[in-house]
VEXNU-823128 format. One record per residue: z, x, y of N, C-alpha, C in turn; residue in three letters. Coordinates in steps of 0.02 Angstrom, whole numbers, plus 50000, padded with zeros to 5 digits. Each point is the difference from the previous one (the first is absolute). Layout:
<rs>
ZXYZXYZXYAla ...
</rs>
This chain:
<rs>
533375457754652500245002350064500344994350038Unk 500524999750045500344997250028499654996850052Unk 500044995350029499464995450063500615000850068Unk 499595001350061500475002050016499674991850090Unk 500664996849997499764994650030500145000250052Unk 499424997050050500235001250086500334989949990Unk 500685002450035500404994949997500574999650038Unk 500214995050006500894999850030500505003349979Unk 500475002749993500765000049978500564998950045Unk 500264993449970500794999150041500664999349941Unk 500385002450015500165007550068499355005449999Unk 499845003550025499435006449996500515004549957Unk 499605005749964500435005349980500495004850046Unk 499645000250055500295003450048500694998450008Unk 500184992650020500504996350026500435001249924Unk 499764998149928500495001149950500135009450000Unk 499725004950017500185005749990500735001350064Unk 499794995850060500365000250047500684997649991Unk 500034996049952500724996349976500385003549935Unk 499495003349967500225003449932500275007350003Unk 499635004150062500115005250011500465004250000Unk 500274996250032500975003350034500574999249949Unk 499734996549941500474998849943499965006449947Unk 499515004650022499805003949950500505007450018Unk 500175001549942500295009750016499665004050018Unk 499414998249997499505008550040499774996450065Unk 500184993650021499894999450061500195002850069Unk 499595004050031500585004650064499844997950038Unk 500084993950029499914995150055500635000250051Unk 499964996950046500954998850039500214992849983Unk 500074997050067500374992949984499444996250040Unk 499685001450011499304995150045499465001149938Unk 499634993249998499714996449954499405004849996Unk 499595002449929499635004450011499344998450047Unk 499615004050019499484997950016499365004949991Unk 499724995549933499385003149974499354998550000Unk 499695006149996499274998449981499445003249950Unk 499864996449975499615000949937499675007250009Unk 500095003549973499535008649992499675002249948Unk 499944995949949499515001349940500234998949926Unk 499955003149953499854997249937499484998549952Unk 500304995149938499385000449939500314993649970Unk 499504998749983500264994749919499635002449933Unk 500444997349960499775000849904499704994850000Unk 500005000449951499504993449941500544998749959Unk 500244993249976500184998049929499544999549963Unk 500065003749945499274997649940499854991149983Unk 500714998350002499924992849982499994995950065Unk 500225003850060499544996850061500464992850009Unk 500615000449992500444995950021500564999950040Unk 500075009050021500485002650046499655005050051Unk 500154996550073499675005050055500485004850004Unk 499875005950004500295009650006499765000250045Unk 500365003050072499615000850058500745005350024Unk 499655007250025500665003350020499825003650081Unk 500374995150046500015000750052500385004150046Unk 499865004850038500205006550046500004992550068Unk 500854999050009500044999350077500395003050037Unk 499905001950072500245005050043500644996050048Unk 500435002849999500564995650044499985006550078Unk 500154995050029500105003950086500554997150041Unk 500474995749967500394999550003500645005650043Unk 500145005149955500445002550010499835007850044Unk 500325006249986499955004950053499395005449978Unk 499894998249948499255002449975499554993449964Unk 499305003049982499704995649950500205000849907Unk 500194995349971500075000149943499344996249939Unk 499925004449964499324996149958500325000349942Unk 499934991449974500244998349921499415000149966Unk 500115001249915499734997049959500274993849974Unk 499434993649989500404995249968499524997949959Unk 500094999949949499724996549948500124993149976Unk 499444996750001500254993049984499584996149953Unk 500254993349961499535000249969500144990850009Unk 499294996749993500154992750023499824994849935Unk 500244996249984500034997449916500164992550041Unk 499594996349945499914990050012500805000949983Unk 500485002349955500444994949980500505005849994Unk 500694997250003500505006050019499895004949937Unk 500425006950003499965005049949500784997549967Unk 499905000649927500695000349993500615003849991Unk 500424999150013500425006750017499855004050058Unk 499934999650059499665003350051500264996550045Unk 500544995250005500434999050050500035003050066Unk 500175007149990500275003550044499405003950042Unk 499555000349969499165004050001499714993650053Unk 500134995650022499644993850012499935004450101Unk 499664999250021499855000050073499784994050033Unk 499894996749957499774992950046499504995549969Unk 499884994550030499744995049980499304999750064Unk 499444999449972499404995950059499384994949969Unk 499834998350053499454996749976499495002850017Unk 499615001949947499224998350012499524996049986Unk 499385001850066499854993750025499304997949934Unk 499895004249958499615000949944500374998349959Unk 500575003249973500145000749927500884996550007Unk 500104996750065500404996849980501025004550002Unk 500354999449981500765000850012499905006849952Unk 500185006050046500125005049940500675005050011Unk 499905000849947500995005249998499905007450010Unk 500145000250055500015007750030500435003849962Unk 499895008249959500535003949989500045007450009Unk 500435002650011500085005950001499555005049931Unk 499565000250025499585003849905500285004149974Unk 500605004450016500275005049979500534997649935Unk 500014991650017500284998849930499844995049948Unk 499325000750010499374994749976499575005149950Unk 500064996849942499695002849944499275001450007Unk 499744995650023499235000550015499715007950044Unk 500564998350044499645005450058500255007649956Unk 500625002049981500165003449993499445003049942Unk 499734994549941499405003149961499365001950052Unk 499954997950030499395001450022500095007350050Unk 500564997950024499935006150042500045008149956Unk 500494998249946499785005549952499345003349965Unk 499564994149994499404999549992499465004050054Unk 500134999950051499675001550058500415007950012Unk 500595000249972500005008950007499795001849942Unk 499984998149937499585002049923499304999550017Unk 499844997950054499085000750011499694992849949Unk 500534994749995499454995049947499894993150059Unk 500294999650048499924994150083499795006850037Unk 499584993650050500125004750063499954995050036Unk 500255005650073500224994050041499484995350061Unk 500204997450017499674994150013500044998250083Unk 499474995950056500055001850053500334995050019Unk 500454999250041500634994150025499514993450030Unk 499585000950020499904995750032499154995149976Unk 499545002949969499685001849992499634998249893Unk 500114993449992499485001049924499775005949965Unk 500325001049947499425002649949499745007250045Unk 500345003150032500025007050034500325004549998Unk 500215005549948500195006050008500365001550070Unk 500595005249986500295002650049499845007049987Unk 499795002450018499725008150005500655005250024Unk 500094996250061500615004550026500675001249974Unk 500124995849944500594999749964499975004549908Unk 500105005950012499945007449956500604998749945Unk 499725001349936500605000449947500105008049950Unk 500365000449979500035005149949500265000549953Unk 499935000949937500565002549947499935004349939Unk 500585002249990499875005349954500255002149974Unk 500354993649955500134999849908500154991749998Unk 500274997549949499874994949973500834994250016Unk 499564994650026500404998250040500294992749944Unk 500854999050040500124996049938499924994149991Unk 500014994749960499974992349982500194997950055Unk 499944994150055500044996150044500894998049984Unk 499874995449918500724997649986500435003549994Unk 499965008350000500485004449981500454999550087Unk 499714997750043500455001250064500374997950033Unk 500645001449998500554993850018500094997450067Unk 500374995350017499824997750070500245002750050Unk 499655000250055500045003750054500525000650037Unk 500005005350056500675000950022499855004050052Unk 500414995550071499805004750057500265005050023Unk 499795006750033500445002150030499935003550066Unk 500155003050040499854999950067499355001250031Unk 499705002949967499085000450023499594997249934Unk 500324999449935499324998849975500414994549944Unk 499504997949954500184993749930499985006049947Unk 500234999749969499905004949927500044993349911Unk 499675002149972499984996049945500115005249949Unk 500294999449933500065005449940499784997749930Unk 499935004349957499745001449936500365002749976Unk 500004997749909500325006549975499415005450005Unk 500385007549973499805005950013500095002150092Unk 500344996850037500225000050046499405000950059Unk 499504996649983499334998550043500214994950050Unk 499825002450054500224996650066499344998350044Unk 499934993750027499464997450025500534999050093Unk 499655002650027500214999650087499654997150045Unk 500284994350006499484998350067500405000050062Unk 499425004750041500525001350081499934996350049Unk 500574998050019499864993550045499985002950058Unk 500345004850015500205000650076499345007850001Unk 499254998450025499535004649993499975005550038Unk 499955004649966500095007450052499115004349989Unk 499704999250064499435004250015500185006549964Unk 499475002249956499935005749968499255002349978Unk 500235003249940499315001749966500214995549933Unk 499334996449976499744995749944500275002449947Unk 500175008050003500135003249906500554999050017Unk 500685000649943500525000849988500225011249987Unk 500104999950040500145008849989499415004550044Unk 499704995350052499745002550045500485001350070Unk 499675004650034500575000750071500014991650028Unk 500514996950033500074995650019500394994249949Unk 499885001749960500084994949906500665000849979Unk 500424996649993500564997549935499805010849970Unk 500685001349987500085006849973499934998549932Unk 500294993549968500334996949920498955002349987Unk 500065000249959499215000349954499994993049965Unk 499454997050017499854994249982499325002349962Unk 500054994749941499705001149943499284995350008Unk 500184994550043499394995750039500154996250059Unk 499554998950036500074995750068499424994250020Unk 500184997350047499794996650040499955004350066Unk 499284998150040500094999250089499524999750022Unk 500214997650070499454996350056500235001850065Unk 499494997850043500224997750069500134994450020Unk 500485002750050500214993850063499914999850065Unk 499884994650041499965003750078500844999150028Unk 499915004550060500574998450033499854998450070Unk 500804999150028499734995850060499655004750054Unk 499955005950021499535003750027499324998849994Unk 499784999349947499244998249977499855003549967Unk 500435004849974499785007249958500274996649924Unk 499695002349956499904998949928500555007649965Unk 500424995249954500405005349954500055000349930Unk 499905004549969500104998649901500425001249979Unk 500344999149959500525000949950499954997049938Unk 500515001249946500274999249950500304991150001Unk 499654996849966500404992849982500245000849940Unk 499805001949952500324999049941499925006149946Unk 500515003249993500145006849944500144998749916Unk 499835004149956500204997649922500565005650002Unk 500315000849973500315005949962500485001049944Unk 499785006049980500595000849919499394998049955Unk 499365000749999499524997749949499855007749971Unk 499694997749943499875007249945499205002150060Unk 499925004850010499485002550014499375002149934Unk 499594998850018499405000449941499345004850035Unk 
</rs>
């Protein structure tokens, strides 16, 4: 299990999400700098326990409504290679020293695991918190999901990341989160039939708590 350290970070994540944000296509921000705050989330486990997975819900209030991202990120001692463009930033921590912030959506690690955790073989994990289960974060699936390496690299587009397979299996992660119901083809839910999911809650800035859909499979054989 992942150790999860009470410590420094400079820059904080906050401040690197604050600078990375506005560069993104599903960002619906204006021209004033976002301004967020943390609303929830989970982290994975690496089996080999050398890459932190941590996928963070922050809320911008920024603009003429509230907007809630998903961001997935994943923090590694030493750059990724080929991941140039995936890079969000650089920090220090005050434990473990200089680590390379990335976008997980195009990080091999996270992308297995998070597959893993809709196949039911991870589960997820509490953000803040050692060696603790996240309860509130529900998975499903139902048929057989494909090889990690089968999925080519990611690609944004106005609300969500999509990744592909052959047999035309599509992995979705939605960035831009819409309060619903947890199933996929429930009232409130994505109409598309998703074959497996992810979801949790977030708070918002009212104080009221909302769920949705972070992450959809689809195009998988049903079993």
């Amino acid at each position: 299990m992942a150790v999860i350290h009470s410590t420094t970070l400079k820059p904080t994540k906050a401040e690197l999400l604050t600078a990375w944000l506005p560069s993104r296509p599903w960002y619906q921000g204006g021209a004033a700098e976002p301004r967020l705050a943390a609303s929830g989330g989970f982290r994975l486990d690496d089996p080999r326990g050398e890459v932190g997975i941590e996928f963070i819900v922050v809320t911008d209030t920024s603009g003429t409504r509230p907007v809630s991202y998903l961001t997935p990120l994943t923090y590694r001692g030493a750059p990724l290679e080929g991941a140039d463009d995936a890079l969000v930033g650089t920090l220090e921590h005050g434990v473990l020293g200089q680590r390379w912030v990335y976008d997980g959506c195009h990080d091999p690690v996270l992308v297995a695991q998070l597959l893993a955790l809709i196949e039911g073989r991870a589960r997820a994990q509490d953000q803040h918190v050692s060696d603790t289960p996240a309860p509130q974060i529900t998975r499903s699936c139902a048929g057989g999901v494909p090889a990690p390496a089968g999925f080519t690299a990611a690609t944004d587009g106005a609300a969500a990341t999509e990744l592909t397979a052959p047999g035309r299996a599509t992995l979705r992660l939605h960035r831009v989160l819409q309060p619903g119901s947890e199933a996929p083809g429930a009232p409130g839910a994505p109409a598309e039939e998703a074959a497996g999911f992810v979801s949790g809650p977030w708070h918002l800035p009212d104080g009221s708590r909302a769920r949705g859909l972070f992450a959809t499979l689809h195009g998988i054989r049903h079993v």
